[in-house]
N, CA, C and O atoms as a GROMACS GRO file, in nm:
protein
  528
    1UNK      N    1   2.850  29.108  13.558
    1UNK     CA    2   2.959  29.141  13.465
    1UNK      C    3   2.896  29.191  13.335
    1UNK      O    4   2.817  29.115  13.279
    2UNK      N    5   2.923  29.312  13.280
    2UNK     CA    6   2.864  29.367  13.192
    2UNK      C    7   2.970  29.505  13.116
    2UNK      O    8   3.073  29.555  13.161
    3UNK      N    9   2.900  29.533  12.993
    3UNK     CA   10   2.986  29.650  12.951
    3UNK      C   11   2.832  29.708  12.908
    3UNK      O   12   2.732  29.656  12.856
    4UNK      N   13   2.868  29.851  12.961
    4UNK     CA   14   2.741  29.932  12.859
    4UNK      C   15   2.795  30.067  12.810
    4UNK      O   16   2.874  30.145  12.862
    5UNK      N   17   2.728  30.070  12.693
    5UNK     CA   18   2.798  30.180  12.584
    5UNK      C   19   2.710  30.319  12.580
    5UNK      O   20   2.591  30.330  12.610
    6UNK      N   21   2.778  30.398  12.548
    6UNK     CA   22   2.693  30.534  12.526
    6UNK      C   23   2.768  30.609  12.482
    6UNK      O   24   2.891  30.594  12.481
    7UNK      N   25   2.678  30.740  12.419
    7UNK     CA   26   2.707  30.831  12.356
    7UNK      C   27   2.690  30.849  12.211
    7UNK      O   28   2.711  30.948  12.141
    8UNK      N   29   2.652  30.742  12.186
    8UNK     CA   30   2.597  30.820  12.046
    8UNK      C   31   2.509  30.919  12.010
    8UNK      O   32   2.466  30.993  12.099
    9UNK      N   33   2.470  30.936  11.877
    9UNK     CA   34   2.361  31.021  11.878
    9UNK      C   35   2.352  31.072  11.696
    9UNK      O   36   2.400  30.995  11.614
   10UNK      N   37   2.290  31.197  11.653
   10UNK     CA   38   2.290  31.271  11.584
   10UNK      C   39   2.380  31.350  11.533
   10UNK      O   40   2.364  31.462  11.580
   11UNK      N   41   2.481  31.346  11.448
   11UNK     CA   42   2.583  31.427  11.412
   11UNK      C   43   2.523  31.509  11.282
   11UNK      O   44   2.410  31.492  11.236
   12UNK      N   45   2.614  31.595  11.238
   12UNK     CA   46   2.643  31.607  11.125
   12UNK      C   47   2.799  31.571  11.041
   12UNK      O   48   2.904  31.528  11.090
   13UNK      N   49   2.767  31.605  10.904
   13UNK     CA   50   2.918  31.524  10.884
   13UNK      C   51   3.043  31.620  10.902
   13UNK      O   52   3.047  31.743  10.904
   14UNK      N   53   3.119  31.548  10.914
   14UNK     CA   54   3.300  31.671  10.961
   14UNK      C   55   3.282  31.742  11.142
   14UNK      O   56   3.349  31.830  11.195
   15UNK      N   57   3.135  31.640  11.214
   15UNK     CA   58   3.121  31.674  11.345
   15UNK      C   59   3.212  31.591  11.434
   15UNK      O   60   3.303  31.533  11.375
   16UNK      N   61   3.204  31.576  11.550
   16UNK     CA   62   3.246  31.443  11.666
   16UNK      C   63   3.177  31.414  11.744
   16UNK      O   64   3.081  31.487  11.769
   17UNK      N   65   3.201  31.288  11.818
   17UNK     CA   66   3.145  31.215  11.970
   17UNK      C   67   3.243  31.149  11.971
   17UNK      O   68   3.325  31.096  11.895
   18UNK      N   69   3.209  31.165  12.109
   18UNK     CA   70   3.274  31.041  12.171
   18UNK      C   71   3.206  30.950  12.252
   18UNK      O   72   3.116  31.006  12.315
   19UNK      N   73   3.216  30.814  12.278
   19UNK     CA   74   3.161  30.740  12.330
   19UNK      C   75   3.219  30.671  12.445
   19UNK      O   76   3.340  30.681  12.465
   20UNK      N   77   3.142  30.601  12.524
   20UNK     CA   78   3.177  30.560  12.666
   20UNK      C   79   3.159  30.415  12.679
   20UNK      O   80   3.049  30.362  12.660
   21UNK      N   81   3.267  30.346  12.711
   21UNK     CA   82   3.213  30.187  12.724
   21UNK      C   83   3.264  30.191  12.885
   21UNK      O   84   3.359  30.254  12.932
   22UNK      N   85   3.180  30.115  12.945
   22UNK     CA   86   3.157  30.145  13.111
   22UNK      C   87   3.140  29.994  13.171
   22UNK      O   88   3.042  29.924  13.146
   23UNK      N   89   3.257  29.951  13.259
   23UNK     CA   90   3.238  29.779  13.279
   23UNK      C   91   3.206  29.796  13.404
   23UNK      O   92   3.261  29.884  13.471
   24UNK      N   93   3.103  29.708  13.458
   24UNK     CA   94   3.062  29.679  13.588
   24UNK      C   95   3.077  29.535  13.640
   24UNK      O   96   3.015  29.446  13.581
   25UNK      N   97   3.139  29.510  13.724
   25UNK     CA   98   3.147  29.377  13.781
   25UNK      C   99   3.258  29.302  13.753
   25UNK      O  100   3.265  29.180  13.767
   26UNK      N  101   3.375  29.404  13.699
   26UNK     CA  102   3.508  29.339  13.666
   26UNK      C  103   3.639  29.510  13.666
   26UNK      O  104   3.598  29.623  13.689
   27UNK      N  105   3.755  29.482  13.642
   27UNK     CA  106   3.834  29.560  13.598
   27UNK      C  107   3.863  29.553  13.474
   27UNK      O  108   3.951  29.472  13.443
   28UNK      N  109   3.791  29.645  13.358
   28UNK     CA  110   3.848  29.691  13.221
   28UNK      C  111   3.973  29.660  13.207
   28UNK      O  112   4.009  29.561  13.144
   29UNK      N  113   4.072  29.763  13.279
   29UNK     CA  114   4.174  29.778  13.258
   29UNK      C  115   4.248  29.686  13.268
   29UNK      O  116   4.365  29.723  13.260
   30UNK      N  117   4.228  29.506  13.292
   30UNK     CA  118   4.309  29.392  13.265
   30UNK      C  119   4.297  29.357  13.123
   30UNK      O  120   4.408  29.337  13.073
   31UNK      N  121   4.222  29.346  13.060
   31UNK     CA  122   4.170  29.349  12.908
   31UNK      C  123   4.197  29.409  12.818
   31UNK      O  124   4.213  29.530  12.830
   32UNK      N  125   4.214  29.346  12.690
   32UNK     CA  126   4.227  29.450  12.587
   32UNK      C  127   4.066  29.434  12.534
   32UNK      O  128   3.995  29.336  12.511
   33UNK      N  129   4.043  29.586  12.527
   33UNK     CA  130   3.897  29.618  12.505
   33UNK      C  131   3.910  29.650  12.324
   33UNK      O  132   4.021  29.662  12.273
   34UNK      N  133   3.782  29.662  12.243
   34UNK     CA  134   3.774  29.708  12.155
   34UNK      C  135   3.650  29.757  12.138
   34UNK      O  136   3.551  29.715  12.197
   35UNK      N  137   3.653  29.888  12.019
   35UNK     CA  138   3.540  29.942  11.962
   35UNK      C  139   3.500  29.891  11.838
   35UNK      O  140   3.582  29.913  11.750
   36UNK      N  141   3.349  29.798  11.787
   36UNK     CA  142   3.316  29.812  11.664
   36UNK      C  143   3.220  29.873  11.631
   36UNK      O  144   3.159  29.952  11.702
   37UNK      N  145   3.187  29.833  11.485
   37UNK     CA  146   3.052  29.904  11.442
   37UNK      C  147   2.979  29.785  11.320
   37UNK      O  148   3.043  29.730  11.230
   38UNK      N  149   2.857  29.770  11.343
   38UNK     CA  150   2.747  29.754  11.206
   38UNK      C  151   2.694  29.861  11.162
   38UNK      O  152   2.663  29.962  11.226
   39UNK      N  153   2.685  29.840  11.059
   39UNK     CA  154   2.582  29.984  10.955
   39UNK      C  155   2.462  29.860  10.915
   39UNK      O  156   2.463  29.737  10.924
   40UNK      N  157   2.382  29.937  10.879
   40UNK     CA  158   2.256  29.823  10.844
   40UNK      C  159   2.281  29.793  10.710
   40UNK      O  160   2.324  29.860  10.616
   41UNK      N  161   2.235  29.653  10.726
   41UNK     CA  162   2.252  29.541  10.608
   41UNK      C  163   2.422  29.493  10.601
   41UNK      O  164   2.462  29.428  10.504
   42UNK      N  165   2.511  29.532  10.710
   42UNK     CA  166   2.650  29.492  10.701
   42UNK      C  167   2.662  29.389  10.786
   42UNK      O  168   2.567  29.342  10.850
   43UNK      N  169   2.736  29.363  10.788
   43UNK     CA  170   2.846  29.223  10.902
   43UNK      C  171   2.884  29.306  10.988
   43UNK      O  172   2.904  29.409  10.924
   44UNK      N  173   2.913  29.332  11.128
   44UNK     CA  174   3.007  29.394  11.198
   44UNK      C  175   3.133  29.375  11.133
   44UNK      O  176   3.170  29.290  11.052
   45UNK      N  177   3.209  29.507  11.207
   45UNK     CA  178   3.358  29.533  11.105
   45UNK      C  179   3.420  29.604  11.222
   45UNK      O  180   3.384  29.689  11.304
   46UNK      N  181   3.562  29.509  11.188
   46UNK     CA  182   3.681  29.620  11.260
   46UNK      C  183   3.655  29.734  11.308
   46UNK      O  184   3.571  29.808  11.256
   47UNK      N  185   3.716  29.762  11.402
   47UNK     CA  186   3.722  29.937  11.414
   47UNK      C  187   3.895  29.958  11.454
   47UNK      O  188   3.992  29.982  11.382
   48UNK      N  189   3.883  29.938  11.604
   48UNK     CA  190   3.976  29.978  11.695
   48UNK      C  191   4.000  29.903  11.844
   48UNK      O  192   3.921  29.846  11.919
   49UNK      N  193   4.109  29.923  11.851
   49UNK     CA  194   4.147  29.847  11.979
   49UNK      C  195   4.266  29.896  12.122
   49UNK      O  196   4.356  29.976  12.097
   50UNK      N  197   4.257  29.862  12.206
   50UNK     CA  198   4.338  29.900  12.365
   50UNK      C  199   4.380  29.798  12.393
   50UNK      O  200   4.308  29.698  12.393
   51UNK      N  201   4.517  29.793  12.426
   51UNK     CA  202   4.554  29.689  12.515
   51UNK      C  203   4.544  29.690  12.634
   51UNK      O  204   4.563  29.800  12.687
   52UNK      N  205   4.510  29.568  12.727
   52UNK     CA  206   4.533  29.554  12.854
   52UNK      C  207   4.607  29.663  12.946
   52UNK      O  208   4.570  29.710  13.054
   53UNK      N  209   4.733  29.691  12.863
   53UNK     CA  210   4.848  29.770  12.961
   53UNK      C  211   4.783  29.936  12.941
   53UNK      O  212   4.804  30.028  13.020
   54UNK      N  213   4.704  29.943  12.818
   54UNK     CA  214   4.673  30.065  12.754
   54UNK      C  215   4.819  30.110  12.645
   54UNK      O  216   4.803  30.183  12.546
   55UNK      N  217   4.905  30.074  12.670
   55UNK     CA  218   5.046  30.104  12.602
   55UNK      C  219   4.996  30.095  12.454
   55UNK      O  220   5.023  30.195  12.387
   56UNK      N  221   4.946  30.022  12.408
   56UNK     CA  222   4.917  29.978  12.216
   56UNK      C  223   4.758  30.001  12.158
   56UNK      O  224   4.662  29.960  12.223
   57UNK      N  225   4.745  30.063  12.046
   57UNK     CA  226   4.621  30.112  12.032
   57UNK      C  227   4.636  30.056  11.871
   57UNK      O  228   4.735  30.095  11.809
   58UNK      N  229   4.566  29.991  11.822
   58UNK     CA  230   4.552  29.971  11.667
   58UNK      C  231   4.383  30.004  11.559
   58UNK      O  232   4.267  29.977  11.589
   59UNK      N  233   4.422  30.050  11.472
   59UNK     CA  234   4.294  30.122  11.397
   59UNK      C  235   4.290  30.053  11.255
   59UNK      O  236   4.374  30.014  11.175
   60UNK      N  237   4.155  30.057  11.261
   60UNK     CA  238   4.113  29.984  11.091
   60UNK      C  239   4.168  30.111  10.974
   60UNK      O  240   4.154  30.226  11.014
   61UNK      N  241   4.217  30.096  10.863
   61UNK     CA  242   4.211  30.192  10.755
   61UNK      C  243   4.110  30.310  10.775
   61UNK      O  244   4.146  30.428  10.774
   62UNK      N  245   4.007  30.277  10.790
   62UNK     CA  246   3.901  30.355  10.751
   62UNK      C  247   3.859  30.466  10.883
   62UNK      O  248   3.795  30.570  10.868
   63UNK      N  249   3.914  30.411  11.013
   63UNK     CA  250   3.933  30.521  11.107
   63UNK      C  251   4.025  30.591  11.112
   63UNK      O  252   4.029  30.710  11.142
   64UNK      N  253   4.114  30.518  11.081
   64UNK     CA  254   4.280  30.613  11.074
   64UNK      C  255   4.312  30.764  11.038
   64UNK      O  256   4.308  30.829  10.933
   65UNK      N  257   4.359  30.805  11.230
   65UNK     CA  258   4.363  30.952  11.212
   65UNK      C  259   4.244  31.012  11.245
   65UNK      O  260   4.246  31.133  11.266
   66UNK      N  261   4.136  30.949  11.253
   66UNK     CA  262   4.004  31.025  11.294
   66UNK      C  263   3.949  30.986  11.446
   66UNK      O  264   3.882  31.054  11.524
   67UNK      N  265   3.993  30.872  11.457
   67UNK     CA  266   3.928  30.806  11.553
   67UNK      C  267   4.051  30.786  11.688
   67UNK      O  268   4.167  30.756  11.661
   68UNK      N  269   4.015  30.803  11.797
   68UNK     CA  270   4.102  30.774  11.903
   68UNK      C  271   4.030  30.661  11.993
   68UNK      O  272   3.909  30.640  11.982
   69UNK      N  273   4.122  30.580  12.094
   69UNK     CA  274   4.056  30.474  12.151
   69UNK      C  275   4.183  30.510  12.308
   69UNK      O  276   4.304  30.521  12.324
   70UNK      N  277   4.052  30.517  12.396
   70UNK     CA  278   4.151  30.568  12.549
   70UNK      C  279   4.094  30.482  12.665
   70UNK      O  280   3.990  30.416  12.666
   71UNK      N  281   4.203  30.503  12.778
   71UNK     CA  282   4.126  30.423  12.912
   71UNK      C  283   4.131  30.586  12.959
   71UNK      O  284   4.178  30.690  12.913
   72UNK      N  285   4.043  30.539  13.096
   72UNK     CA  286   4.020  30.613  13.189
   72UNK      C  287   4.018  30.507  13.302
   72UNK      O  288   3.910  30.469  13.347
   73UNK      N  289   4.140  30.455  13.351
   73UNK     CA  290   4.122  30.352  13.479
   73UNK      C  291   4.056  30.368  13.541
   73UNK      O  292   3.969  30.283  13.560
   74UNK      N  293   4.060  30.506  13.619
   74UNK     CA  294   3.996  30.507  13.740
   74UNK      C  295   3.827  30.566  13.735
   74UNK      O  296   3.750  30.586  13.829
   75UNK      N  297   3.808  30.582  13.596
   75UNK     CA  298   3.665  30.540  13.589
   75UNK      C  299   3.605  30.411  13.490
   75UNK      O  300   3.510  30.418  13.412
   76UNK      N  301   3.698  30.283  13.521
   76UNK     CA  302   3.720  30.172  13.477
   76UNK      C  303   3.624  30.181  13.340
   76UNK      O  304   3.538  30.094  13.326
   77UNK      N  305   3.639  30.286  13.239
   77UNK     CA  306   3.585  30.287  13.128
   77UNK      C  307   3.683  30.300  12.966
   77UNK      O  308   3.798  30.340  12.985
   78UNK      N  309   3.661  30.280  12.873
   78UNK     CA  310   3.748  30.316  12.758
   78UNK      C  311   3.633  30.391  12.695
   78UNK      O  312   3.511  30.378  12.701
   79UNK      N  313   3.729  30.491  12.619
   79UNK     CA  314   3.645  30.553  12.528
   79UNK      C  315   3.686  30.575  12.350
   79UNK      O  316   3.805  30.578  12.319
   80UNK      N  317   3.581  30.588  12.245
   80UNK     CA  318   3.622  30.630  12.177
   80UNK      C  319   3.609  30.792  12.097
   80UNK      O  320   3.498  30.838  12.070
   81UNK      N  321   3.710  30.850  12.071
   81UNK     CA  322   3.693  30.980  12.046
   81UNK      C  323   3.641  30.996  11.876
   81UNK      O  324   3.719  30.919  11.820
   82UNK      N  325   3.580  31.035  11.803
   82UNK     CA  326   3.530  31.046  11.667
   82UNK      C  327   3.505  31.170  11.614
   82UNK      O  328   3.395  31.226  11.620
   83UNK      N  329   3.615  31.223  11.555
   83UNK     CA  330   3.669  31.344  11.457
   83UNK      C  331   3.650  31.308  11.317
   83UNK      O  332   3.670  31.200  11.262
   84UNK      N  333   3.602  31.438  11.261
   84UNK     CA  334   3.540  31.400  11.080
   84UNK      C  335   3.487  31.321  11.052
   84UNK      O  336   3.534  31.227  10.988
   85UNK      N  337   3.367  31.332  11.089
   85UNK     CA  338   3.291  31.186  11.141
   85UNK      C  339   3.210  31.218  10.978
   85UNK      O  340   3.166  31.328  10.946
   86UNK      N  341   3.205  31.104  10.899
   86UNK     CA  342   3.133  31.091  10.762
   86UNK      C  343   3.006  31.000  10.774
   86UNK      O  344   2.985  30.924  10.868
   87UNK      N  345   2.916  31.018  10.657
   87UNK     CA  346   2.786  30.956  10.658
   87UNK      C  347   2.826  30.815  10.702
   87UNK      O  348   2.768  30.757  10.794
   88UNK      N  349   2.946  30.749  10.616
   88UNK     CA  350   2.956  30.616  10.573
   88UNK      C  351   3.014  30.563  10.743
   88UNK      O  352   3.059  30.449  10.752
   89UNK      N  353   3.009  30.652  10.872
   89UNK     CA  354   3.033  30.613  10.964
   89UNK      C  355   2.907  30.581  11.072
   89UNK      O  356   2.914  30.540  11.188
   90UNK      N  357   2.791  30.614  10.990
   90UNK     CA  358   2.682  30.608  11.018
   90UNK      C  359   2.696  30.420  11.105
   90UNK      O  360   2.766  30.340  11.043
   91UNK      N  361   2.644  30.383  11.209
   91UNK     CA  362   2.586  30.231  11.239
   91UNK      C  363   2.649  30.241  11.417
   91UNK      O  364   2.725  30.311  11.483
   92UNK      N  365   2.547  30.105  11.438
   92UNK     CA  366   2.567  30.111  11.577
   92UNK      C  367   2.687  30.011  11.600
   92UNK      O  368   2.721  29.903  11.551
   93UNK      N  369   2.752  30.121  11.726
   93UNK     CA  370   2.922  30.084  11.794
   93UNK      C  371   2.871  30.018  11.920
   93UNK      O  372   2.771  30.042  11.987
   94UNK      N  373   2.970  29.928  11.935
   94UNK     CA  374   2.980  29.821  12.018
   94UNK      C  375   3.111  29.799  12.091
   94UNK      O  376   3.216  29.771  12.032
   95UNK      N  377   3.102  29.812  12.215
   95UNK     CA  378   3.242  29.775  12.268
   95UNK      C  379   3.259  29.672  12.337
   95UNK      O  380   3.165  29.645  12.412
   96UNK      N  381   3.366  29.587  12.339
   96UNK     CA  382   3.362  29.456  12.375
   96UNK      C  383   3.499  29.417  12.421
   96UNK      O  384   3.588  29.500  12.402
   97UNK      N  385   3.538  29.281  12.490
   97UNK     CA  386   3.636  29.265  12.624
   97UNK      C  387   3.682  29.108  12.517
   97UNK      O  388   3.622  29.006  12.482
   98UNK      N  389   3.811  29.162  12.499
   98UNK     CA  390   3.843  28.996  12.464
   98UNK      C  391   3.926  28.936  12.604
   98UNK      O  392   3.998  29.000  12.680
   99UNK      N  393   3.894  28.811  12.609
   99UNK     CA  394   3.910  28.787  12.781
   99UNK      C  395   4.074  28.725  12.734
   99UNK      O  396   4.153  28.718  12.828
  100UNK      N  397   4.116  28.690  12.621
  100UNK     CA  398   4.216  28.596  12.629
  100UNK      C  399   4.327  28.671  12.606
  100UNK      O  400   4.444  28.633  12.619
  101UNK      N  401   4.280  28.799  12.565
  101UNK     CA  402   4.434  28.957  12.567
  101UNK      C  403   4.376  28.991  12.706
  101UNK      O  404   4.268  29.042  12.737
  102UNK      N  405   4.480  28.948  12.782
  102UNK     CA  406   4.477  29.007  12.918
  102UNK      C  407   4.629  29.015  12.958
  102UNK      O  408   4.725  28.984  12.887
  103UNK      N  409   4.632  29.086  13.140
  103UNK     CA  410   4.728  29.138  13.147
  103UNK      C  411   4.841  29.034  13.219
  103UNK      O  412   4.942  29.063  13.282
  104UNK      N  413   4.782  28.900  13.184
  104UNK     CA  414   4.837  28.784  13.298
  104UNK      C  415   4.978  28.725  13.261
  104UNK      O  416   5.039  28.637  13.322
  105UNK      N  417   5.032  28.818  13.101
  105UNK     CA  418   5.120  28.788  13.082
  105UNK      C  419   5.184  28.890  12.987
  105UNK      O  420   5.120  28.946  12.898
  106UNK      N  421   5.334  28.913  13.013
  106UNK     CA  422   5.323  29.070  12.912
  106UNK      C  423   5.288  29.078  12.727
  106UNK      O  424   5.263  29.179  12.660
  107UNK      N  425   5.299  28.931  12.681
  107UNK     CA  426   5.258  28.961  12.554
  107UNK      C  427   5.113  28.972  12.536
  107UNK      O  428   5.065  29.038  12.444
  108UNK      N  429   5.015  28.887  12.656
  108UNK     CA  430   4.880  28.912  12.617
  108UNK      C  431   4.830  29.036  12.688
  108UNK      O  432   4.718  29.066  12.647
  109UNK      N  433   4.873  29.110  12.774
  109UNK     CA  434   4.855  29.227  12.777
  109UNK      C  435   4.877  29.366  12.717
  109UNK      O  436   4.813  29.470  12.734
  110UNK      N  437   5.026  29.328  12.615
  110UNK     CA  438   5.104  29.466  12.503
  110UNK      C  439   5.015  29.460  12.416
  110UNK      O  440   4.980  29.576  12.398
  111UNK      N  441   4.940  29.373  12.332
  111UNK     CA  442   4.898  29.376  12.216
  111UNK      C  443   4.710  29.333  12.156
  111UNK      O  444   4.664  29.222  12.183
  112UNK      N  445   4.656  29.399  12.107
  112UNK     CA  446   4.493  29.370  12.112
  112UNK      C  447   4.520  29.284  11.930
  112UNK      O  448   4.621  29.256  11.867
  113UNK      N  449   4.357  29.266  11.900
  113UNK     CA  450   4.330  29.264  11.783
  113UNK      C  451   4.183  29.358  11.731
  113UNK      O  452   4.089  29.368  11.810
  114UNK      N  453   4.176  29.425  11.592
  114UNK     CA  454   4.062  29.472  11.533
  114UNK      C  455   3.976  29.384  11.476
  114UNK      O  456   3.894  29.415  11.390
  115UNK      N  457   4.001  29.231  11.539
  115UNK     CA  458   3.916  29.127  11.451
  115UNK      C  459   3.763  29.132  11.548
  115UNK      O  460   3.792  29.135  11.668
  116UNK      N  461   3.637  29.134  11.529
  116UNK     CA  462   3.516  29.122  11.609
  116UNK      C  463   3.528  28.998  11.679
  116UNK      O  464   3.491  28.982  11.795
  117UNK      N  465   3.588  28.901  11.599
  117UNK     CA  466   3.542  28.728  11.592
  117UNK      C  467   3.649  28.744  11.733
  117UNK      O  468   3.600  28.661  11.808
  118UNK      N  469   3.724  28.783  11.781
  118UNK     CA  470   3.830  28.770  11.858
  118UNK      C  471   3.753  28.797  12.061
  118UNK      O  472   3.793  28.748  12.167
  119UNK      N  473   3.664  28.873  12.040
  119UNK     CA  474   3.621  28.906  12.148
  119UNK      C  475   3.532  28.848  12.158
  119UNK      O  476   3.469  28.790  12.068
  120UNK      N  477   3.489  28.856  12.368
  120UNK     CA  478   3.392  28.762  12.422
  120UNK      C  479   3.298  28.829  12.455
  120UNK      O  480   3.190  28.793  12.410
  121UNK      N  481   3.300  28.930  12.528
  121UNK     CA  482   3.154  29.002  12.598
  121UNK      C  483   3.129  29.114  12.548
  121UNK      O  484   3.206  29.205  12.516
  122UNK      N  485   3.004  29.106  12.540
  122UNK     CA  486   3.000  29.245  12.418
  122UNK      C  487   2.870  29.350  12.512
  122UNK      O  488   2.784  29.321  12.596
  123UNK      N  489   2.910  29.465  12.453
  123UNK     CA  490   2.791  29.565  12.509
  123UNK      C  491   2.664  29.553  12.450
  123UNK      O  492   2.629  29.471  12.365
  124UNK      N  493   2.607  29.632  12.496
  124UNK     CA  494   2.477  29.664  12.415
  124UNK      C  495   2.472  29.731  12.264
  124UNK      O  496   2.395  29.688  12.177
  125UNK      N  497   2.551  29.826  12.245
  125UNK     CA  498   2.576  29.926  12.158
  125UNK      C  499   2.502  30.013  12.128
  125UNK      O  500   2.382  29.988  12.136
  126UNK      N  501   2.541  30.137  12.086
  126UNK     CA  502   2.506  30.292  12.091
  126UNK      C  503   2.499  30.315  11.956
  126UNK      O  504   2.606  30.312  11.897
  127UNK      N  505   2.394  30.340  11.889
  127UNK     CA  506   2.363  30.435  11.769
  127UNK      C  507   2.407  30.538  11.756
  127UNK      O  508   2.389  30.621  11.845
  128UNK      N  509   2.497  30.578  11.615
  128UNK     CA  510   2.549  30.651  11.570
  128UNK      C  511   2.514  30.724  11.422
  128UNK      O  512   2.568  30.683  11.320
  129UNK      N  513   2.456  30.793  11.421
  129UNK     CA  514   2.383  30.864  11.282
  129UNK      C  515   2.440  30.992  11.220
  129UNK      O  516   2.420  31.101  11.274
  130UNK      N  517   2.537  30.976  11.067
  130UNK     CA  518   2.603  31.088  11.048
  130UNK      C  519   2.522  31.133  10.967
  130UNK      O  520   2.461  31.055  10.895
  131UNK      N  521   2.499  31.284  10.958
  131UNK     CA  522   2.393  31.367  10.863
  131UNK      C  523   2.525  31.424  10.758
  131UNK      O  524   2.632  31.481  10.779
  132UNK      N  525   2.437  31.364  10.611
  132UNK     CA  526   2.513  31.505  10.541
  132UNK      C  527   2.513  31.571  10.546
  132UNK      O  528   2.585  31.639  10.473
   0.00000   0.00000   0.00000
């Protein structure tokens, strides 16, 4: 049981990526998954989130409007999309499975959270470097 992340890389700023969180040894798509990020010398921080059903998607301030968060069931992966991508988005993203938003009931499947502290299994995470 695992999640592994990819796609980061080298941008410049006002560029995009998108990234791939990829679960093996379970179904994603019961879960509400989320994307975060550290920048160095930070705490991990909010980003974004999927619900279980995929129906509800919620975003920190600071992605809002830039950032998209998607399933792809049937390649049991979520992704995130990253438009106007700025320096200050610079740090490595992490995607992670909170096990207790699941789909075993319809409120814990409609609704995620952007809190880090909230989720259980976490990826590896993918470096993300915005150039001025």
């Amino acid at each position: 049981v695992q999640l592994q992340a990819s796609g980061g890389g080298l941008v410049q700023a006002g560029g995009s990526l998108r990234l791939s969180c990829a679960a093996f040894g379970f179904n994603l798509d019961y879960y509400a998954t989320g994307w975060f990020r550290q920048a160095p010398g930070k705490e991990r921080e909010g980003g974004q989130c999927i619900s279980g059903s995929g129906g509800s998607t919620y975003y920190a301030d600071s992605v809002k409007g830039r950032f998209t968060i998607s399933r792809d069931n049937a390649r049991n992966t979520v992704y995130l999309q990253m438009n106007s991508l700025k320096p200050e988005d610079t740090a490595v993203y992490y995607c992670a499975v909170d096990e207790q938003m699941n789909r075993s009931t319809y409120y814990t499947g409609s609704y995620c959270y952007i809190l880090p502290e909230e989720y259980d299994l976490w990826g590896q995470g993918t470096l993300v470097t915005v150039s001025s």
